[in-house]
C-alpha positions as CSV (number, residue, x, y, z in Angstrom):
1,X,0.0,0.0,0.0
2,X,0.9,3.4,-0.7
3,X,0.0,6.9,0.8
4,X,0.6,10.1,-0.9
5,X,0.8,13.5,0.9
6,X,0.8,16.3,-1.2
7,X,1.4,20.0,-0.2
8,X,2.6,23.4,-2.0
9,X,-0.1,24.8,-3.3
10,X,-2.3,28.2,-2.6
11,X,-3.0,31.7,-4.0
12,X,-0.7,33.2,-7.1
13,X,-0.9,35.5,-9.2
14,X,-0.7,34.4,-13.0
15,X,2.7,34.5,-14.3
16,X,3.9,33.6,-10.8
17,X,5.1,29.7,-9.9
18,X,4.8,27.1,-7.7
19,X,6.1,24.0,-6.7
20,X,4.2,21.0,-5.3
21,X,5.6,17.9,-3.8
22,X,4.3,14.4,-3.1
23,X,5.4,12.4,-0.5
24,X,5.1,8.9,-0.3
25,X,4.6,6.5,2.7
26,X,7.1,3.6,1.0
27,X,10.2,3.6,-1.6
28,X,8.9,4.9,-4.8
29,X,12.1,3.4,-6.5
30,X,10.1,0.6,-8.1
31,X,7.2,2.4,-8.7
32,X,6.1,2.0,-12.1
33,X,5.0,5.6,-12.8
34,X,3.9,8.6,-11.0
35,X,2.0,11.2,-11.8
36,X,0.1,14.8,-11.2
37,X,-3.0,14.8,-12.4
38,X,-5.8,18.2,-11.9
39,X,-9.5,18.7,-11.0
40,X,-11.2,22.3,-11.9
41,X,-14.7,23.2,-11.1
42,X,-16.8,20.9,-13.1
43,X,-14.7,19.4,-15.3
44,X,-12.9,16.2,-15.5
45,X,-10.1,14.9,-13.8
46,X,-7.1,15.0,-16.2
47,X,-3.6,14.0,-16.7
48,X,-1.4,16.9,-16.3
49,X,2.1,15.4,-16.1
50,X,3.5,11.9,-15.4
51,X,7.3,10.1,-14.7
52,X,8.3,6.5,-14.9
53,X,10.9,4.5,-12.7
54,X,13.4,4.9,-15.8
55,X,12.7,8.9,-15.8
56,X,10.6,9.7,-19.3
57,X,8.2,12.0,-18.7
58,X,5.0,13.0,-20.2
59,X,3.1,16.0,-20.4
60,X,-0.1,17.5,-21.5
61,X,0.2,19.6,-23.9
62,X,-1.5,22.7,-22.2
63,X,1.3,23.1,-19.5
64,X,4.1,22.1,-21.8
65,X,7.1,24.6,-21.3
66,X,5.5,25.6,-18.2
67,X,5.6,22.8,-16.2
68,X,8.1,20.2,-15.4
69,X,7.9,17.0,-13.3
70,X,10.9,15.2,-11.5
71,X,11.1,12.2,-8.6
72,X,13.8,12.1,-5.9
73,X,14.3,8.6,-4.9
74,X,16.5,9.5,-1.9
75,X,13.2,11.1,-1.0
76,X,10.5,9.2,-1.9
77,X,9.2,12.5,-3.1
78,X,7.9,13.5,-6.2
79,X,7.4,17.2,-7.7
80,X,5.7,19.3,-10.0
81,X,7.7,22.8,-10.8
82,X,4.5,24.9,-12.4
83,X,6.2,28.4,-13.8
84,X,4.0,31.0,-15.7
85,X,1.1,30.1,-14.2
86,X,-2.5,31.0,-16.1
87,X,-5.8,31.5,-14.4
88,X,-7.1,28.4,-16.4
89,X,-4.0,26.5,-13.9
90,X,-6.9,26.6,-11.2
91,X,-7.7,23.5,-10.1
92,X,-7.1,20.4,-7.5
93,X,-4.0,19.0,-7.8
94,X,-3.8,15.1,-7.1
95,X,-0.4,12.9,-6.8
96,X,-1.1,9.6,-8.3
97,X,1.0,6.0,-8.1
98,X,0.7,2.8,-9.8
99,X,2.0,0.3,-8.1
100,X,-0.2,-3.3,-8.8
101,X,-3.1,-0.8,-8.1
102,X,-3.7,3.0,-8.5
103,X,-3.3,5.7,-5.6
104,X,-4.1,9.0,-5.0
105,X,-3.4,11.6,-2.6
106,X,-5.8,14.3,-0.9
107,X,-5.3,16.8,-3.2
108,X,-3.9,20.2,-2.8
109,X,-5.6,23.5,-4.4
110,X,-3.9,26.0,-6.4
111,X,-5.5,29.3,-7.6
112,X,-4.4,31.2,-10.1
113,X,-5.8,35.2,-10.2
114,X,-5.8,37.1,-13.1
């Protein structure tokens, strides 16, 4: 089983960055892939970045340039740089795992203000 804390977000204004971070309860060294996935008013839950055990990442394409996702083993940490941050950034951030199932953390908020 794994648990996933994530914290860093809050109140910026667009153009402005942040930086969340997902910590996890167990080694994420052989976790297959982890991932940061988003949740605004009324809209689906999507896929916002992602990063295997080997290191490729993915990205969607709307924060592409902007955002950039990394894992620190030593840590069992996993982050999310967001820079020039857009009012349409606004949403619930979610840290996800898969590992033989899928997990999910709480969920932190970022707003963005125009």
């Amino acid at each position: 089983q794994v648990q996933l804390v994530e914290s860093g977000g809050g109140l910026v204004q667009a153009g402005g960055s942040l930086r969340l971070s997902c910590a996890a309860s167990r080694s994420i060294f052989s976790i297959n892939r982890m991932g940061w996935y988003r949740q605004a008013p009324g809209k689906q839950r999507e896929l916002v970045a992602s990063i295997s055990s080997a290191g490729s990442t993915n990205y969607a394409d709307s924060v592409k340039g902007r955002f950039t996702i990394s894992r620190d083993n030593a840590k069992n940490t996993v982050y999310l740089q967001m820079n020039s941050l857009k009012p349409e950034d606004t949403a619930v951030y979610y840290c996800n795992a898969e590992y033989l199932t899928t997990y999910w953390g709480q969920g932190t908020q970022v707003t963005v203000s125009s």
